[in-house]
C-alpha positions as CSV (number, residue, x, y, z in Angstrom):
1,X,-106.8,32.5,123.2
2,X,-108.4,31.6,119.9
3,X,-111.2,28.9,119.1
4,X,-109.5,26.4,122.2
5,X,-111.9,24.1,123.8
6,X,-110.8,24.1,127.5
7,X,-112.1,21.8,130.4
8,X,-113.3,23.6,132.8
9,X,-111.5,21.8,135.6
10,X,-108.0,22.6,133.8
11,X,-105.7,25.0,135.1
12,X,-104.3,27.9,132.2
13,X,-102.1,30.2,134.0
14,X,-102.6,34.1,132.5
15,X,-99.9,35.1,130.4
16,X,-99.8,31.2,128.4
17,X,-100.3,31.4,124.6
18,X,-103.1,28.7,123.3
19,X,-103.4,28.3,119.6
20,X,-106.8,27.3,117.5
21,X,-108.2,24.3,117.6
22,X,-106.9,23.3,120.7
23,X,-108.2,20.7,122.6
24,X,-107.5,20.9,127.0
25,X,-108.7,17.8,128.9
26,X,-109.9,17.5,132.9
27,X,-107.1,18.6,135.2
28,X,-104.8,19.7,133.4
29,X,-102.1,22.7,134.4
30,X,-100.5,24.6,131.7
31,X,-98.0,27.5,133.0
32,X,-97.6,30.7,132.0
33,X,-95.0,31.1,130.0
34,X,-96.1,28.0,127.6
35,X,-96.6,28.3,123.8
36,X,-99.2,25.6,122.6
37,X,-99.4,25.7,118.8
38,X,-102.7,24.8,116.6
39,X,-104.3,21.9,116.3
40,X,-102.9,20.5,119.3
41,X,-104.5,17.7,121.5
42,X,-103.4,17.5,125.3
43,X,-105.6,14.7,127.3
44,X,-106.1,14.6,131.1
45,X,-103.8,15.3,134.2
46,X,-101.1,17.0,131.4
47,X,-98.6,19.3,132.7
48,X,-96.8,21.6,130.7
49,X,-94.5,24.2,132.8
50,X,-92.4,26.9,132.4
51,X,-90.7,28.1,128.9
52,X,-91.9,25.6,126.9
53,X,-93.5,25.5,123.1
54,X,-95.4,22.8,121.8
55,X,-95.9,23.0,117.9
56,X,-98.8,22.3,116.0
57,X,-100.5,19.4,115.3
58,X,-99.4,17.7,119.1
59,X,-100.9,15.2,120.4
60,X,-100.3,14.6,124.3
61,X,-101.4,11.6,126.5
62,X,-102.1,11.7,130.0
63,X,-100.1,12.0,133.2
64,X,-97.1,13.6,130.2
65,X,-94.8,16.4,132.4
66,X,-93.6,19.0,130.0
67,X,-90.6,21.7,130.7
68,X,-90.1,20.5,134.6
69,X,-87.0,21.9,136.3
70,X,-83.7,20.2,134.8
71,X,-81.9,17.7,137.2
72,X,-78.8,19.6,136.9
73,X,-77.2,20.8,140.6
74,X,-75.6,23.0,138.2
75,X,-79.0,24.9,137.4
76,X,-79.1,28.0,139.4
77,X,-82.9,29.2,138.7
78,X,-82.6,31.0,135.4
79,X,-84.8,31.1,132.4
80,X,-84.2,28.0,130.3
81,X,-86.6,26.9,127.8
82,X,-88.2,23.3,126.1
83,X,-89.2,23.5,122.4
84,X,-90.9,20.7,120.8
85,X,-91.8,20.9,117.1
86,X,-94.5,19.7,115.1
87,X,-96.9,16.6,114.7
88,X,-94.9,14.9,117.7
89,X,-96.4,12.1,119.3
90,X,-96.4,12.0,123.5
91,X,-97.4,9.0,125.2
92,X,-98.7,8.6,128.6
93,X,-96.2,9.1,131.7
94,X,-93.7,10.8,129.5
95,X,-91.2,13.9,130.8
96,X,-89.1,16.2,128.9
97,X,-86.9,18.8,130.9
98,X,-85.9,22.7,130.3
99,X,-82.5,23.0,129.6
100,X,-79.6,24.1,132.3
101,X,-78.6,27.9,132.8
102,X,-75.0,26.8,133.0
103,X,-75.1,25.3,129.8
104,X,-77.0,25.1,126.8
105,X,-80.3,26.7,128.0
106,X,-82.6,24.9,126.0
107,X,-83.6,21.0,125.5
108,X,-84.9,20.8,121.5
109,X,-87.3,18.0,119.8
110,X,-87.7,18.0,116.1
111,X,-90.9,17.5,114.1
112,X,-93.0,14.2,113.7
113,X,-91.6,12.2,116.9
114,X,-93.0,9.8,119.0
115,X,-92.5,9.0,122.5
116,X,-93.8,5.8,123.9
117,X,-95.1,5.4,127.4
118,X,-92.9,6.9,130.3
119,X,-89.7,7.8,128.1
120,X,-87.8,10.6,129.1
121,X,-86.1,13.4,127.7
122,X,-83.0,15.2,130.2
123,X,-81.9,18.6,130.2
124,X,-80.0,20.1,127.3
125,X,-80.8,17.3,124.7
126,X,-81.1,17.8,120.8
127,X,-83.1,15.3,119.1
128,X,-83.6,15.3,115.5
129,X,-86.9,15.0,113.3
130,X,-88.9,11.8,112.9
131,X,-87.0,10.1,116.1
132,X,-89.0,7.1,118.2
133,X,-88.0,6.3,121.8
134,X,-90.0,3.0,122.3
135,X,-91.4,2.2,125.9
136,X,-89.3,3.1,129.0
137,X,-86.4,4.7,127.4
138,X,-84.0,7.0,129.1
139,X,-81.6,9.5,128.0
140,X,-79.3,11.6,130.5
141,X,-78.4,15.5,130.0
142,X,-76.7,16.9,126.7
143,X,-77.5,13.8,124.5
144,X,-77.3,14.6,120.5
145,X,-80.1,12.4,118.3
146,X,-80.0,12.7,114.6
147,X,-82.5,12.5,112.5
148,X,-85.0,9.3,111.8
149,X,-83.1,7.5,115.0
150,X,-85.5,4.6,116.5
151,X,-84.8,3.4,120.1
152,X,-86.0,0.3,121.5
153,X,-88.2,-0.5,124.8
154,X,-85.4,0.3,128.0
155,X,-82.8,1.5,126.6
156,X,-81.0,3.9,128.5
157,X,-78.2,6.9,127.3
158,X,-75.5,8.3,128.8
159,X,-74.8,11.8,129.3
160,X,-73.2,13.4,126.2
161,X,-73.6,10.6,124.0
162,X,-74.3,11.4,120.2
163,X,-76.4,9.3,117.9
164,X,-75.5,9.7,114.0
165,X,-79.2,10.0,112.2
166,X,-80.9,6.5,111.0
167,X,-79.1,4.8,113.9
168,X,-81.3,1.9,115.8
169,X,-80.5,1.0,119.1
170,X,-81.9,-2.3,120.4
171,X,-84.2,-2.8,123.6
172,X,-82.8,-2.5,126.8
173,X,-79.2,-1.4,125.5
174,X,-77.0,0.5,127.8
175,X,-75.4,2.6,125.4
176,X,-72.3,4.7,127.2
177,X,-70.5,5.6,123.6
178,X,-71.4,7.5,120.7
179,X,-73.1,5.1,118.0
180,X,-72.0,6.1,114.1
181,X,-74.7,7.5,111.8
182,X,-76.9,4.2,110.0
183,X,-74.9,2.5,113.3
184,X,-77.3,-0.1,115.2
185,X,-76.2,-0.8,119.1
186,X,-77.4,-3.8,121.3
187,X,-76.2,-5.0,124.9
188,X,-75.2,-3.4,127.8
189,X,-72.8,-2.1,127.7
190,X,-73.9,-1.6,124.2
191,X,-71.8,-2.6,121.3
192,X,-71.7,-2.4,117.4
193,X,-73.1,-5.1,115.9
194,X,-73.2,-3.9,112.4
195,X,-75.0,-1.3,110.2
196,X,-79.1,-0.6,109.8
197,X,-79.3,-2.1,106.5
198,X,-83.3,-1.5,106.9
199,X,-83.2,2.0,107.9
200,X,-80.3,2.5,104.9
201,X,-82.9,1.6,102.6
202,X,-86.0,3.3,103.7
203,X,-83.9,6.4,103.9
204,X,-83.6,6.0,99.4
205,X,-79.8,5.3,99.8
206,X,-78.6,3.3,96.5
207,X,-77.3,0.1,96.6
208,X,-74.2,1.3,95.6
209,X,-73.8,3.4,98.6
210,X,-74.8,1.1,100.7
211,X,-72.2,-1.6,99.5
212,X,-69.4,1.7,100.0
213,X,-70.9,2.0,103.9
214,X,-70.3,-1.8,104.5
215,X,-66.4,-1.5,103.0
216,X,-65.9,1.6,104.6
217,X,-66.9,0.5,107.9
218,X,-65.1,-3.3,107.8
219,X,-62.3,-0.7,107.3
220,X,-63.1,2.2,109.9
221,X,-63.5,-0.5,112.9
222,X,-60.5,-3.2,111.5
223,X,-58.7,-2.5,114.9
224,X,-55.3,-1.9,112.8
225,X,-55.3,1.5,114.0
226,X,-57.5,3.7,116.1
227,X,-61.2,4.8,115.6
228,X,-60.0,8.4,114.7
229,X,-56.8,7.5,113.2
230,X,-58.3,4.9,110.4
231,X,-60.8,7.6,109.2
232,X,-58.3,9.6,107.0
233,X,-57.6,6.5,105.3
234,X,-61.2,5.7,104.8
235,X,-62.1,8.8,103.5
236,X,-59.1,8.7,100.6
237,X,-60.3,5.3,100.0
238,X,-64.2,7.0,99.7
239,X,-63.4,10.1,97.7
240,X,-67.0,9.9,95.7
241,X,-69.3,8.5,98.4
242,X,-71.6,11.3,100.5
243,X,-72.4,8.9,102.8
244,X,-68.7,7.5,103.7
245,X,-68.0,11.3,104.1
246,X,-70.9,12.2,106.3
247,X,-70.0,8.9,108.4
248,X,-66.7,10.6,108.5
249,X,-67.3,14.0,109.4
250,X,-68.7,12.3,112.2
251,X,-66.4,10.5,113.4
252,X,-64.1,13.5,113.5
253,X,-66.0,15.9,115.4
254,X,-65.2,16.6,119.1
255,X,-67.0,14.6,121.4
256,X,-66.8,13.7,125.1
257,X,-67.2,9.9,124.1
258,X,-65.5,7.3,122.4
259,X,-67.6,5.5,119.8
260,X,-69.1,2.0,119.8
261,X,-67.1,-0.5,118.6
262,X,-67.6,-4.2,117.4
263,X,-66.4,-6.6,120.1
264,X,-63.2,-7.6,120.4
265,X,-62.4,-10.3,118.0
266,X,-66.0,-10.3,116.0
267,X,-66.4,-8.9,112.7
268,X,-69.3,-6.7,111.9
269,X,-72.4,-7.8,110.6
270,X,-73.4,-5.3,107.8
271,X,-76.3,-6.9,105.8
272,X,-79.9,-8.2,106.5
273,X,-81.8,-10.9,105.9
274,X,-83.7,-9.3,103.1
275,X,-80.7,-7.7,100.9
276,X,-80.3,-10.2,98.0
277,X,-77.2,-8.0,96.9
């Protein structure tokens, strides 16, 4: 250990790795296999367990579980592991999970997230950088997050659900299907109700690129053909766009879901109230 400042009633097993400038509040347990990186803040009642890292520059409210067991019946024991990167952000009550020995082996945060009170994070996840679950949200086992992905208060995911980067799911949405990248979800069960104009923007995507991801998804989701079916012809109509083709790519890749749709009979609503274009 190097330069930590440890409460003495806190509970570091032998064999844990504590970086500098560390800061260990009253009661907490932190195993012995854990990796805390520098600069890392960890209040009261904290529990960190088994293989788990937490990168610099963490900051970690109380009564926050780290690397517990995964809820998998198909977990026999084995090593698994729980790596969080930097600068994240984790809020009281919240729990993250190792990953499975049957499966992936490993649940994965990125750098600069944020988890709001009592969210949690299931076994074998991979969640981009700069993602924010908001109060109370849920995702199940093997769930994909892309980058810069926000999630409102109560929503909930379903096992093996992907999430294309800049997506934003609404509060309390039940989403069961995999949501397109830039894609923003609301209901339950949750639906496609049209594209996060605000998040397209923030992200430095050009106006022009923006108007090619409103065409291309009226096209994608016109209900003329199928989901999977409609994207070759949205692609040839798209040759120059990066972002029809990453929008693409993802629709094309194997998944155990189908993808949210726009409800039956409703167009999609692609703009915002701010875009004057």
């Amino acid at each position: 250990m190097s330069n930590p400042s440890i409460h003495p009633t806190a509970i570091i097993e032998a064999g844990a790795k504590i970086g500098d400038r560390v800061n260990i509040g009253p009661f907490c347990h932190i195993g012995s296999e854990a990796v805390i990186g520098n600069d890392v803040e960890i209040a009261s009642h904290v529990v960190i367990l088994g293989a788990t890292t937490l990168g610099d520059g963490a900051e970690v409210f109380p009564h926050a579980i780290l690397g517990g067991d995964p809820q998998n019946t198909k977990h026999k024991g084995g090593r698994t592991t729980l790596i969080i990167g930097k600068n994240c952000v984790i809020r009281e009550g919240v729990t993250m999970h190792r990953g499975t020995d049957s499966s992936r082996g490993t649940t994965t945060v990125g750098d600069n997230c944020m988890f709001l009170a009592y969210s949690h994070v299931a076994h074998d996840c991979e969640i981009g950088n700069s993602v924010t679950f908001s109060n109370n949200v849920m995702i199940g086992g093997h769930v994909t997050i892309g980058n810069n992905v926000i999630i409102g208060g109560g929503a909930a995911l379903h096992q093996f659900v992907r999430v294309g980067h800049h997506a934003f799911i609404g509060g309390l949405a039940a989403v069961a299907l995999d949501v397109i990248p830039y894609g923003m979800v609301i209901g339950n069960h949750a639906y496609l109700g049209g594209l996060n104009i605000v998040g397209m923007k923030r992200s430095g995507m050009a106006r022009p690129e923006i108007h090619n991801m409103r065409r291309a998804v009226r096209m994608l989701f016109d209900r003329s053909k199928p989901v999977r079916a409609r994207a070759d012809d949205v692609r040839e109509a798209f040759p120059q766009s990066p972002a029809v083709a990453d929008l693409i790519d993802f629709i094309t890749t194997d998944t155990k879901r189908a993808y949210c749709t726009p409800p039956l009979g409703s167009g999609i609503e692609t703009s915002d109230s701010d875009d004057k274009s």
